[in-house]
Structures are given as C-alpha cells and as structure tokens.
PyMOL Python script that loads the backbone (N, CA, C, O; Angstrom):
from pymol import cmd

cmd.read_pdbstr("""\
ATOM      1  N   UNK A   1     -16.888 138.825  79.908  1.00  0.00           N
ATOM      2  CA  UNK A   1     -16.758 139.908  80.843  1.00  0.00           C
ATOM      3  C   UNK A   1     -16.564 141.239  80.117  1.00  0.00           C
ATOM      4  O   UNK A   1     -17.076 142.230  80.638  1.00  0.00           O
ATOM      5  N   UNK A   2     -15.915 141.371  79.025  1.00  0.00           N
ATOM      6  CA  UNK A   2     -15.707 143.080  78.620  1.00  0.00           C
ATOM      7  C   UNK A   2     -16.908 143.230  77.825  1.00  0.00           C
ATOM      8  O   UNK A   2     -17.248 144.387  77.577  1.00  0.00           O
ATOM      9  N   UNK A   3     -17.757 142.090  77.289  1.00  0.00           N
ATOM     10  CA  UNK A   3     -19.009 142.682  76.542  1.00  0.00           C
ATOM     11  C   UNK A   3     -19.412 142.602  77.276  1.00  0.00           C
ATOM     12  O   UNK A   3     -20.319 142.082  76.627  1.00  0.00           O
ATOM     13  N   UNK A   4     -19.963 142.566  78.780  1.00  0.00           N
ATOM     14  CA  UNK A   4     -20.682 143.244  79.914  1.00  0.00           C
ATOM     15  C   UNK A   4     -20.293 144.321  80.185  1.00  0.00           C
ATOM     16  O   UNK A   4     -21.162 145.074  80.623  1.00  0.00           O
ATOM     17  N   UNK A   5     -19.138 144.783  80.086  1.00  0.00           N
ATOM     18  CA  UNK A   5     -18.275 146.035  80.351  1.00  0.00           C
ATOM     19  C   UNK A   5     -18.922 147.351  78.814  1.00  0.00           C
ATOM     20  O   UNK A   5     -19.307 148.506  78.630  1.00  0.00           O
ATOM     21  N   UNK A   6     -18.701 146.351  78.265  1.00  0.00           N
ATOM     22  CA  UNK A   6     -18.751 147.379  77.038  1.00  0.00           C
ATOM     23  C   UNK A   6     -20.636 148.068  77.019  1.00  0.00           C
ATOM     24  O   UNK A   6     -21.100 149.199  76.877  1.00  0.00           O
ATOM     25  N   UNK A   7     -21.289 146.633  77.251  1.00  0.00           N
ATOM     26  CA  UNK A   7     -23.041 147.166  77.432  1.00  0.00           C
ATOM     27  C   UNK A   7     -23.329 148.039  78.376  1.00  0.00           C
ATOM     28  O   UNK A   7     -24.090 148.991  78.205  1.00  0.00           O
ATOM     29  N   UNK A   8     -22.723 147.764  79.462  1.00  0.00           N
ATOM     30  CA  UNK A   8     -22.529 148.804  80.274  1.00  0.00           C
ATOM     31  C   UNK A   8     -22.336 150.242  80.309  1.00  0.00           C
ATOM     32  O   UNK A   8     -22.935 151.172  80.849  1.00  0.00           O
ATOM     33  N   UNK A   9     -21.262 150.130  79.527  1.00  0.00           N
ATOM     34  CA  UNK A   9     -20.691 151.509  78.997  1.00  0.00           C
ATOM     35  C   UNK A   9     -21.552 152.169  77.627  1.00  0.00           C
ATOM     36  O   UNK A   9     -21.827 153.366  77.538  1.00  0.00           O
ATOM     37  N   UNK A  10     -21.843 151.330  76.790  1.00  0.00           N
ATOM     38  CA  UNK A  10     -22.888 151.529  75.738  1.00  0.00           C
ATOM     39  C   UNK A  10     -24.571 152.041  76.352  1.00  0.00           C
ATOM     40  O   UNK A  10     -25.341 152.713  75.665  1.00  0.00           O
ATOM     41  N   UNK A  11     -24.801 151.680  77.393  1.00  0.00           N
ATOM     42  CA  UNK A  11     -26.294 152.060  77.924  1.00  0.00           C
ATOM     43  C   UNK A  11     -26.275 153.438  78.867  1.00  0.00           C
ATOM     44  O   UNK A  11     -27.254 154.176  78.982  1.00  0.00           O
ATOM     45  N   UNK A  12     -24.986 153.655  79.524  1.00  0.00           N
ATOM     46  CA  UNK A  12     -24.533 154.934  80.019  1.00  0.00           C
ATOM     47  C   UNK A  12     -24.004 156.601  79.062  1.00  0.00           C
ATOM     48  O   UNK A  12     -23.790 157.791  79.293  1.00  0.00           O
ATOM     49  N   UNK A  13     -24.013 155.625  77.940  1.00  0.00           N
ATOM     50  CA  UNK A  13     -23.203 156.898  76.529  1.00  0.00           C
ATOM     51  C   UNK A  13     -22.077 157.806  77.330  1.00  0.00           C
ATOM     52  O   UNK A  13     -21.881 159.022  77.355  1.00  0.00           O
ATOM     53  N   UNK A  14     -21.404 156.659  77.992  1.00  0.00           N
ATOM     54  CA  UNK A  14     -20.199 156.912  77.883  1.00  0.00           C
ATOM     55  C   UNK A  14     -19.062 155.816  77.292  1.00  0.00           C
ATOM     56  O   UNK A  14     -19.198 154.618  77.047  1.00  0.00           O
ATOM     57  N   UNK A  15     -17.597 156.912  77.127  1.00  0.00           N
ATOM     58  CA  UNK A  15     -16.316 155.829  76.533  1.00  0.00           C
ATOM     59  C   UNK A  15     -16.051 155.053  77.302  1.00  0.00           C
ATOM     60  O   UNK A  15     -16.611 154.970  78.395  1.00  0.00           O
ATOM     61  N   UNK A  16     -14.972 154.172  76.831  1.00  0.00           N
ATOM     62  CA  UNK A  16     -14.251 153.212  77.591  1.00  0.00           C
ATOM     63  C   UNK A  16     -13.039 153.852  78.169  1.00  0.00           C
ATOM     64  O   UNK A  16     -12.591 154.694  77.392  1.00  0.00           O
ATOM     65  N   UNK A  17     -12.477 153.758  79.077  1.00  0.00           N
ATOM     66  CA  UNK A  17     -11.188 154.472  79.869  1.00  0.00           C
ATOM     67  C   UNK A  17     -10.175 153.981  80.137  1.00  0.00           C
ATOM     68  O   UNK A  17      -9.670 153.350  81.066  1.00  0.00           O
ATOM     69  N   UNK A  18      -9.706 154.675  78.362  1.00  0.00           N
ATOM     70  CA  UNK A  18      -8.732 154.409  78.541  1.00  0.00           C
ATOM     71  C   UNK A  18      -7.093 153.876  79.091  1.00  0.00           C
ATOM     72  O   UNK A  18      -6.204 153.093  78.755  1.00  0.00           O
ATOM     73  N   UNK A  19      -7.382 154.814  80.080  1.00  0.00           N
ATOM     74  CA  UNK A  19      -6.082 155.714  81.503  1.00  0.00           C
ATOM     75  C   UNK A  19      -5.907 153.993  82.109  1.00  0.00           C
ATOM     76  O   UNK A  19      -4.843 153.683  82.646  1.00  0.00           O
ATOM     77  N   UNK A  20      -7.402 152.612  81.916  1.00  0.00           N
ATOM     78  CA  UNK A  20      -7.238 151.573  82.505  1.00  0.00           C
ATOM     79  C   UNK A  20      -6.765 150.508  81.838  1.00  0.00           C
ATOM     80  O   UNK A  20      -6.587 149.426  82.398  1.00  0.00           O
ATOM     81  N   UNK A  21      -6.466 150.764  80.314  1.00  0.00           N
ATOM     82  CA  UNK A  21      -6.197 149.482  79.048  1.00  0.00           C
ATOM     83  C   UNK A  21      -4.908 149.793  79.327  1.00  0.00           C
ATOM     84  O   UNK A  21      -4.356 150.890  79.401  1.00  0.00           O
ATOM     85  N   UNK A  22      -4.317 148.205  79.539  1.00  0.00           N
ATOM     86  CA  UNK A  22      -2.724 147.875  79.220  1.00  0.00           C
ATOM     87  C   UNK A  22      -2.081 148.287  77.977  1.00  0.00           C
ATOM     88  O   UNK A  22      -0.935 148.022  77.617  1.00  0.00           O
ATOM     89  N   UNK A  23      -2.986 148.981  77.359  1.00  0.00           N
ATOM     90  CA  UNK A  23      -1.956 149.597  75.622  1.00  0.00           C
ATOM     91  C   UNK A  23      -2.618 150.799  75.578  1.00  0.00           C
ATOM     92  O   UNK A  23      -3.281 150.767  74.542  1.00  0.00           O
ATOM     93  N   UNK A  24      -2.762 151.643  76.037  1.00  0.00           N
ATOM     94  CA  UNK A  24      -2.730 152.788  76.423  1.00  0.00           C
ATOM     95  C   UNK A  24      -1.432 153.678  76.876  1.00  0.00           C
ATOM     96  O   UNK A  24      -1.052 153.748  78.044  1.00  0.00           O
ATOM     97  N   UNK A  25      -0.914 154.235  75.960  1.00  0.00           N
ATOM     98  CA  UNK A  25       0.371 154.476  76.912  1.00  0.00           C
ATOM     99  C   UNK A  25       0.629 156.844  76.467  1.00  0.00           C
ATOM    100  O   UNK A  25      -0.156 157.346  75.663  1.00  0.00           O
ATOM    101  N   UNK A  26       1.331 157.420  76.901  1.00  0.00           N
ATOM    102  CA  UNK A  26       1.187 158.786  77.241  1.00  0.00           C
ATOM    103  C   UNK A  26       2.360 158.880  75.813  1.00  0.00           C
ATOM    104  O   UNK A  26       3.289 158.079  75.911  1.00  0.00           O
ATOM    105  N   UNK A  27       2.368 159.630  74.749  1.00  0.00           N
ATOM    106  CA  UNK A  27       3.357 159.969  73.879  1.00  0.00           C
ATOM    107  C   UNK A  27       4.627 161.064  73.984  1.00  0.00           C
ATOM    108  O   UNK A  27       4.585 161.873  74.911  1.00  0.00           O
ATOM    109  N   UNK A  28       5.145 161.080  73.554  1.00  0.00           N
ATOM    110  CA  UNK A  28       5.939 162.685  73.868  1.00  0.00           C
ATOM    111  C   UNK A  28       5.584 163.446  72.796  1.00  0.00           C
ATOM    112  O   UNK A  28       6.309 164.437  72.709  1.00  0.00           O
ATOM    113  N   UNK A  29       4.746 163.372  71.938  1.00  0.00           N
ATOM    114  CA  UNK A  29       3.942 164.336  71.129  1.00  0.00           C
ATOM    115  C   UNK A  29       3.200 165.382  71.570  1.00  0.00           C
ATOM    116  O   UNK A  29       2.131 164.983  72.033  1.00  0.00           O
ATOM    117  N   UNK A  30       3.333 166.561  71.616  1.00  0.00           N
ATOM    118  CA  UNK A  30       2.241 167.286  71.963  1.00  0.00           C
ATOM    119  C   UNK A  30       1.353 167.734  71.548  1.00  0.00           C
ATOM    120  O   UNK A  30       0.623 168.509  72.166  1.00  0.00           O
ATOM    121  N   UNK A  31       1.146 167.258  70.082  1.00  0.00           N
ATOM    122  CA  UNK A  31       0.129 167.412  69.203  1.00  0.00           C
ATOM    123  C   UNK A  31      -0.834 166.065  69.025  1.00  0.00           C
ATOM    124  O   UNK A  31      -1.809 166.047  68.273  1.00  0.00           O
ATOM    125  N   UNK A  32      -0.394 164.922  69.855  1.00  0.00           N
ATOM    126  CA  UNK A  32      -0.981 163.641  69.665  1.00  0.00           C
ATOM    127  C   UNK A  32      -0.527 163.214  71.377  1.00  0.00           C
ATOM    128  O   UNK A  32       0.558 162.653  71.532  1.00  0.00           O
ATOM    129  N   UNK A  33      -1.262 163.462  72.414  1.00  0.00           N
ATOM    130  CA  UNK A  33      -0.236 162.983  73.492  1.00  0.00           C
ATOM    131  C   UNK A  33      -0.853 161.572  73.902  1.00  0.00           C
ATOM    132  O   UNK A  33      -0.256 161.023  74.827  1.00  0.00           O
ATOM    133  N   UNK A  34      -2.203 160.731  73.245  1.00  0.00           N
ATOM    134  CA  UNK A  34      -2.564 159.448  73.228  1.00  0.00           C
ATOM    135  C   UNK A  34      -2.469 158.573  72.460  1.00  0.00           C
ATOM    136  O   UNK A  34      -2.817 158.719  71.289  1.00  0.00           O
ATOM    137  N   UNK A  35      -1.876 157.228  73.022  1.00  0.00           N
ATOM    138  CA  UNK A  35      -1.335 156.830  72.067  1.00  0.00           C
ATOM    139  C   UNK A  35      -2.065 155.030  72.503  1.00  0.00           C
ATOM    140  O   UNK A  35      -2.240 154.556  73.626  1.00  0.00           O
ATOM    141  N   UNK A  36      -2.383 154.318  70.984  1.00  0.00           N
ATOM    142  CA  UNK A  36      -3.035 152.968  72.005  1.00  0.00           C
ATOM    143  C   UNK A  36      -2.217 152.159  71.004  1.00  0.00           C
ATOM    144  O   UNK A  36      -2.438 152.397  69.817  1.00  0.00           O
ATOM    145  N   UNK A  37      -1.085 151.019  71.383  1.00  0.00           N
ATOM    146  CA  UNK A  37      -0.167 150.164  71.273  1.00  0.00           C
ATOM    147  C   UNK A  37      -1.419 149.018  70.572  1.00  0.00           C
ATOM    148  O   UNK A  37      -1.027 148.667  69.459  1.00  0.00           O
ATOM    149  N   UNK A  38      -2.219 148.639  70.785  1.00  0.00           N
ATOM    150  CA  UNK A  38      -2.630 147.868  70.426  1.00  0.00           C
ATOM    151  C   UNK A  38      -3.440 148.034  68.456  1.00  0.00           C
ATOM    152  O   UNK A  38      -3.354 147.361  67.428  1.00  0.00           O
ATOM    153  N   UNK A  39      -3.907 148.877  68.727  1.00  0.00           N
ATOM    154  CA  UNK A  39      -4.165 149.442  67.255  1.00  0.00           C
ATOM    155  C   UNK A  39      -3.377 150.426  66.346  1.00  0.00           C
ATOM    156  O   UNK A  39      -3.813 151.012  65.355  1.00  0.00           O
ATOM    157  N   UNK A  40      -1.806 150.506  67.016  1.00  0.00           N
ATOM    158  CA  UNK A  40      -1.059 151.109  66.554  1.00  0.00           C
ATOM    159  C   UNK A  40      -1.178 152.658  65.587  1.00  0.00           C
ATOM    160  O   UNK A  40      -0.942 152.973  64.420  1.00  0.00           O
ATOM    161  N   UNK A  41      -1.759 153.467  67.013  1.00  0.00           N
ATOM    162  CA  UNK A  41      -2.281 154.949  66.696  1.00  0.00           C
ATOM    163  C   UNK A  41      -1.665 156.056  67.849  1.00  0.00           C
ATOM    164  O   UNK A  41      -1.343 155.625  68.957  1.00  0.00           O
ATOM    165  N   UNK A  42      -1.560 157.130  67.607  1.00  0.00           N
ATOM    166  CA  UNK A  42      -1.620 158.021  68.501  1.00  0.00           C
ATOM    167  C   UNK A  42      -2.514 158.932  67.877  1.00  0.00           C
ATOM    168  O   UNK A  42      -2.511 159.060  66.653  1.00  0.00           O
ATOM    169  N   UNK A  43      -3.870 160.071  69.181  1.00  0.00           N
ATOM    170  CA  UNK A  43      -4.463 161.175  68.593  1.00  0.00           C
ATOM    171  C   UNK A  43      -4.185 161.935  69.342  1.00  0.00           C
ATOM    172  O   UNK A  43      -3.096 161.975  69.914  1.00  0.00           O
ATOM    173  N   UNK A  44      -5.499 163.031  69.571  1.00  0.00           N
ATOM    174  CA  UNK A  44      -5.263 164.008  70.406  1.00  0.00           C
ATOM    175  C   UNK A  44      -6.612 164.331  71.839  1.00  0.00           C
ATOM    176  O   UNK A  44      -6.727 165.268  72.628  1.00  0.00           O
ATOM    177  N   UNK A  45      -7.392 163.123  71.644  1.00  0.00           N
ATOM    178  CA  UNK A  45      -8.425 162.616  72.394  1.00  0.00           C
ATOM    179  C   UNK A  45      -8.210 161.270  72.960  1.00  0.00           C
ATOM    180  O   UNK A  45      -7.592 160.537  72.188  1.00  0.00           O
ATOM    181  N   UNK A  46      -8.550 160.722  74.109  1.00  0.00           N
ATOM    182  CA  UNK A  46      -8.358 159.245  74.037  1.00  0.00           C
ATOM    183  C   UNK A  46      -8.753 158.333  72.923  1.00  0.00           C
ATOM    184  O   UNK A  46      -9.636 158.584  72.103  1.00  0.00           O
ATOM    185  N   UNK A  47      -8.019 157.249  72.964  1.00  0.00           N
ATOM    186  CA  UNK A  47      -8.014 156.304  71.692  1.00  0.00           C
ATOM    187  C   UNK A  47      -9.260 155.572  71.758  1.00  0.00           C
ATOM    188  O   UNK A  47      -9.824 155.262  70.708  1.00  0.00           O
ATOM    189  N   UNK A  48      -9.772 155.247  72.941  1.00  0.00           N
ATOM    190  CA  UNK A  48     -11.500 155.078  72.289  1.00  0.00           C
ATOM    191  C   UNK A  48     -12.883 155.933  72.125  1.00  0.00           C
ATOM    192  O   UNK A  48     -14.013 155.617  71.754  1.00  0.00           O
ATOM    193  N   UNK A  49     -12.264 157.215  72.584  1.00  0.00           N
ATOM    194  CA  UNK A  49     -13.235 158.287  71.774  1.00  0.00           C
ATOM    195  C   UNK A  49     -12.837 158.189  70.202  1.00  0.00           C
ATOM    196  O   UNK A  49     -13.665 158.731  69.469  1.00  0.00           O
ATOM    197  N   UNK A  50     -11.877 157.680  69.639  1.00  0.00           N
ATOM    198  CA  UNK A  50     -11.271 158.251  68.436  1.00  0.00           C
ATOM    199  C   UNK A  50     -12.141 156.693  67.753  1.00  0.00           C
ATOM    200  O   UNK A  50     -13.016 156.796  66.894  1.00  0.00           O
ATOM    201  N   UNK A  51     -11.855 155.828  68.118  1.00  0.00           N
ATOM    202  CA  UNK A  51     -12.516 154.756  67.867  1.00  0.00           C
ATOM    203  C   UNK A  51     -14.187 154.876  67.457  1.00  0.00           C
ATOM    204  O   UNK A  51     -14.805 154.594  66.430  1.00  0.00           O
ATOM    205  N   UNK A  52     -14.607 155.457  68.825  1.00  0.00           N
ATOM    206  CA  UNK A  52     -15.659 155.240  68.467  1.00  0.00           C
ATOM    207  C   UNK A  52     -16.229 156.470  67.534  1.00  0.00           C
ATOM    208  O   UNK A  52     -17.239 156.219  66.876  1.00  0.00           O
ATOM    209  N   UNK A  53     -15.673 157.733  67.436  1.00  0.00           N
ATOM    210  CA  UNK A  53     -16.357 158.448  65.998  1.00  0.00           C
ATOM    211  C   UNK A  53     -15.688 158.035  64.751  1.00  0.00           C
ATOM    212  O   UNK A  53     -15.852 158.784  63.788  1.00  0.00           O
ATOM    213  N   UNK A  54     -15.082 157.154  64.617  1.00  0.00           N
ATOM    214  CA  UNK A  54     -14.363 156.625  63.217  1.00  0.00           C
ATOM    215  C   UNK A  54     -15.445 155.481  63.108  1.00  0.00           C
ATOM    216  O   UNK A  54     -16.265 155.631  62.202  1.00  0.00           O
ATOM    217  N   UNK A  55     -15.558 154.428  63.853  1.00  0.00           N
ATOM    218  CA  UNK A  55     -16.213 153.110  63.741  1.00  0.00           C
ATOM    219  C   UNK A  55     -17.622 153.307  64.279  1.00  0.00           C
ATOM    220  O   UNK A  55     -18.382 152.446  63.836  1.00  0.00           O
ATOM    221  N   UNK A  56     -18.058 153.961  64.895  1.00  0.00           N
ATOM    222  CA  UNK A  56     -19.424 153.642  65.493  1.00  0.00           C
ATOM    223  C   UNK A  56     -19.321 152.653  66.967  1.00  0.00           C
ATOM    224  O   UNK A  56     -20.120 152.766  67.897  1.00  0.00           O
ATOM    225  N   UNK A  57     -18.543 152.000  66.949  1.00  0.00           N
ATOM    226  CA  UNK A  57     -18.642 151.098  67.684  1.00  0.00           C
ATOM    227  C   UNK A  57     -17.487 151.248  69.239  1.00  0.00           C
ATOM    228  O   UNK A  57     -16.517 151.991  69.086  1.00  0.00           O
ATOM    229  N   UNK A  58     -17.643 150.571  70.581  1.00  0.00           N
ATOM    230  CA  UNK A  58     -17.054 151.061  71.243  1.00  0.00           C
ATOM    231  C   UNK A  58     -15.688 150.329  71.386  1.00  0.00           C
ATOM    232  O   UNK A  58     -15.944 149.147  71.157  1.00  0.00           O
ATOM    233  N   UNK A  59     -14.471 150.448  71.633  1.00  0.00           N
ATOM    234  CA  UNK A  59     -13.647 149.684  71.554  1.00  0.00           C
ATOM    235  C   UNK A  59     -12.895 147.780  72.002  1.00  0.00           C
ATOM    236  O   UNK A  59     -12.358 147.240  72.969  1.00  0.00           O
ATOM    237  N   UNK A  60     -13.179 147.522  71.056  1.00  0.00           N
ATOM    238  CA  UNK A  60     -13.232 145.664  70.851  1.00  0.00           C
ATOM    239  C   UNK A  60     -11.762 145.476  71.723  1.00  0.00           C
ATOM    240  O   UNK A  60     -11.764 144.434  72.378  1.00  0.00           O
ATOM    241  N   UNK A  61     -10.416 146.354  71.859  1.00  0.00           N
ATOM    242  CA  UNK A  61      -9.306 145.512  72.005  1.00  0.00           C
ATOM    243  C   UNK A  61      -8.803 145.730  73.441  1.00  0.00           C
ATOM    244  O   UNK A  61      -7.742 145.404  73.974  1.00  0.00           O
ATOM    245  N   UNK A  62     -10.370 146.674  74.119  1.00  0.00           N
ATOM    246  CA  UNK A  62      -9.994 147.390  75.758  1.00  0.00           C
ATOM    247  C   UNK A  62      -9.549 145.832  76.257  1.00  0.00           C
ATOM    248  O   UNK A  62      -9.930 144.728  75.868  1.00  0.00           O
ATOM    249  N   UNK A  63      -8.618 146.218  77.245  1.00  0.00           N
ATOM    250  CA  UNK A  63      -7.885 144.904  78.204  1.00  0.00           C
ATOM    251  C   UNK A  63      -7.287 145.250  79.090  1.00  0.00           C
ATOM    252  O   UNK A  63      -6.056 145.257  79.112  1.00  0.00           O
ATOM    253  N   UNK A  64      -8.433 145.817  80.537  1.00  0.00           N
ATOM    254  CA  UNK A  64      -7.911 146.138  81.843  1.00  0.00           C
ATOM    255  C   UNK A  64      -6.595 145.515  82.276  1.00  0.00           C
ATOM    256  O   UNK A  64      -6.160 144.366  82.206  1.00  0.00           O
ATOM    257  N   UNK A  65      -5.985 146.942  82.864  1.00  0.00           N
ATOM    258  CA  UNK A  65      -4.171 146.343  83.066  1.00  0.00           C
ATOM    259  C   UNK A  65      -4.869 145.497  84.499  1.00  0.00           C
ATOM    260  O   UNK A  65      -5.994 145.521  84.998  1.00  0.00           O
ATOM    261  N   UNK A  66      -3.326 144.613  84.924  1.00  0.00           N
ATOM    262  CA  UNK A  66      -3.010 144.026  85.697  1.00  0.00           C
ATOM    263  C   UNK A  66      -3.362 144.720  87.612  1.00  0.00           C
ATOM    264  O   UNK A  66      -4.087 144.669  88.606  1.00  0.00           O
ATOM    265  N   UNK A  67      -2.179 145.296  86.978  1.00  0.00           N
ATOM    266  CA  UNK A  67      -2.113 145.625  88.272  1.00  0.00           C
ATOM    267  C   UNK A  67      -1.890 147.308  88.630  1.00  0.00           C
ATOM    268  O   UNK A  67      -0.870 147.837  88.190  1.00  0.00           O
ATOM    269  N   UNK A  68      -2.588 147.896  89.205  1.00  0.00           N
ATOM    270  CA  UNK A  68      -2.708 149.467  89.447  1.00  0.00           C
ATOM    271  C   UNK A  68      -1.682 149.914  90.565  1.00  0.00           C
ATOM    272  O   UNK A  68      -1.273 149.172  91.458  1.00  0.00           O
ATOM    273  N   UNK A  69      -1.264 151.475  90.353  1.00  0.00           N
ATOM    274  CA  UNK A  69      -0.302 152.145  91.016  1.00  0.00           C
ATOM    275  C   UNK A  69      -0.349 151.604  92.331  1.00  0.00           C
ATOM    276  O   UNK A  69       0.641 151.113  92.872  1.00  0.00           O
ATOM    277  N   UNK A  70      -1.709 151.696  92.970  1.00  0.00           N
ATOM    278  CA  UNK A  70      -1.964 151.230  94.002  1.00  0.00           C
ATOM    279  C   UNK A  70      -1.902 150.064  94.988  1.00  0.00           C
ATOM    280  O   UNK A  70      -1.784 150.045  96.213  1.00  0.00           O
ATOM    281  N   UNK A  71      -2.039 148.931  93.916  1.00  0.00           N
ATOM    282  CA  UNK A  71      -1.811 147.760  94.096  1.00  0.00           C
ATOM    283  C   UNK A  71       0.028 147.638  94.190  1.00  0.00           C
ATOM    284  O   UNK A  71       0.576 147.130  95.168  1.00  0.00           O
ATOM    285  N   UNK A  72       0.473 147.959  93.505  1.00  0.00           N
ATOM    286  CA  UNK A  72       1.405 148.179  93.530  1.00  0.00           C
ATOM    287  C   UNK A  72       2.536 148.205  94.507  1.00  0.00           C
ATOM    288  O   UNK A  72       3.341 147.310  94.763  1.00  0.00           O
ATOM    289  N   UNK A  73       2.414 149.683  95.114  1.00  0.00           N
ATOM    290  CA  UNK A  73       2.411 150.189  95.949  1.00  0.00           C
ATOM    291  C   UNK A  73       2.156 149.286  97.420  1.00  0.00           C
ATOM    292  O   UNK A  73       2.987 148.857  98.220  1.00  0.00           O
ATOM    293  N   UNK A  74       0.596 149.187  97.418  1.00  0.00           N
ATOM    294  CA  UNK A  74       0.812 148.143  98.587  1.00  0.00           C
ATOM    295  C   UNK A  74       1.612 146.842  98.759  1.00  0.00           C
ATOM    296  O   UNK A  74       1.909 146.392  99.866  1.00  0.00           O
ATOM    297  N   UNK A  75       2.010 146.148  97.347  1.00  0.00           N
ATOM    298  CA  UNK A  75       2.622 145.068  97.318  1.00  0.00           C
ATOM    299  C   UNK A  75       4.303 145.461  97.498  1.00  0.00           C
ATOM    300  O   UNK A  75       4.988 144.523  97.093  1.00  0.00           O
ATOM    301  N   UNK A  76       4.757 146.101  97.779  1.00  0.00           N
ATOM    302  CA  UNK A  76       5.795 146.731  97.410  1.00  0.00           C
ATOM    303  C   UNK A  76       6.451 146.914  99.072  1.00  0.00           C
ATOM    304  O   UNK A  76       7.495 146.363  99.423  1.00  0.00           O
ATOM    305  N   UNK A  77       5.597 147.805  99.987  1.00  0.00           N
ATOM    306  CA  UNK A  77       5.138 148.061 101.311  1.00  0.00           C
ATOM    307  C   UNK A  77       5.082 146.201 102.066  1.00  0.00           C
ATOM    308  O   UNK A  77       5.540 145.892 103.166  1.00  0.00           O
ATOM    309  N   UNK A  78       4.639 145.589 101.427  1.00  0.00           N
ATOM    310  CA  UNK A  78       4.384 144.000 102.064  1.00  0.00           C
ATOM    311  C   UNK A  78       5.644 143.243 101.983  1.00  0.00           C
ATOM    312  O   UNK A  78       5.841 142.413 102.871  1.00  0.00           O
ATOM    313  N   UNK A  79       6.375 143.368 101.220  1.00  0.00           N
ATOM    314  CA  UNK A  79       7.896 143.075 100.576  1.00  0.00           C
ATOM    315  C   UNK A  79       8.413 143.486 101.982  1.00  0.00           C
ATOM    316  O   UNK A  79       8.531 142.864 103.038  1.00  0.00           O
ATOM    317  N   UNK A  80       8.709 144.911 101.563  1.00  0.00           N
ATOM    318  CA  UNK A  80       9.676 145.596 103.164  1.00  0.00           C
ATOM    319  C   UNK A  80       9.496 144.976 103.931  1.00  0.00           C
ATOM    320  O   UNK A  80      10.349 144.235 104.421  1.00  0.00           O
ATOM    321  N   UNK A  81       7.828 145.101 104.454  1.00  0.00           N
ATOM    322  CA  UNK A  81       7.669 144.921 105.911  1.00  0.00           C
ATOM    323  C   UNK A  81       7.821 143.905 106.486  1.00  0.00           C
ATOM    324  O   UNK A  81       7.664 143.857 107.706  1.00  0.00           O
TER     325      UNK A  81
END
""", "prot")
cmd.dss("prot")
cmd.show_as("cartoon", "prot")
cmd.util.cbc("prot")
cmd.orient("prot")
C-alpha cells in the first residue's frame, strides 16, 4: 500500500505529507520548526522535501497516523452521547 502511495505521489511530482506521518511532529525551534522522529532530524522545510533533495528518492519511512483530529473528535462526541 505506501508503494502505491508513493507511485502515486512520484507520477504527480509531488511530496509526501508530511502534516499525515505519525513521526512528524512541530519543534520549538524557529529556525528548524520540522521535525521527523523517525529519521531523527529537524529542518526548515518538511522532512520529506528534505529527503527527497538529499536522496533523490521519496520518503521510505512515511506511516499514515492512526487516527485524525477529526476522527477523534467524533469518537469522543459518541462516548458522551
């Protein structure tokens, strides 16, 4: 499934997005405010733009989070109610 994701994204020439990988996380740097837990980096672009002009290649360790604000949210709302 993510090398369908990734061909996908490779035939469009666009990145992978970030804002959706579970190791993706916001820094308190303001000179580096992206930061990806999994390859143990922070820059100043998302971490698979940075990836891919260092390597050529588009990022191998993307791993859509779980569960979104949204989801969330509604599950949260289902609890209460």
């Amino acid at each position: 499934m993510i090398f369908k994701f990734i061909i996908i994204m490779k035939t469009k020439n666009q990145h992978i997005n970030c804002y959706l990988c579970k190791y993706y996380y916001v820094t308190w740097n303001k000179k580096f405010p992206h930061g990806c837990r999994a390859m143990g980096f922070k820059s100043r672009v998302l971490p698979s733009i940075e990836v891919y002009k260092h390597s050529g290649i588009y990022c191998l360790l993307f791993n859509q989070k779980n569960n979104t604000r949204k989801e969330k949210l509604k599950k949260n709302k289902d609890i209460i109610a």
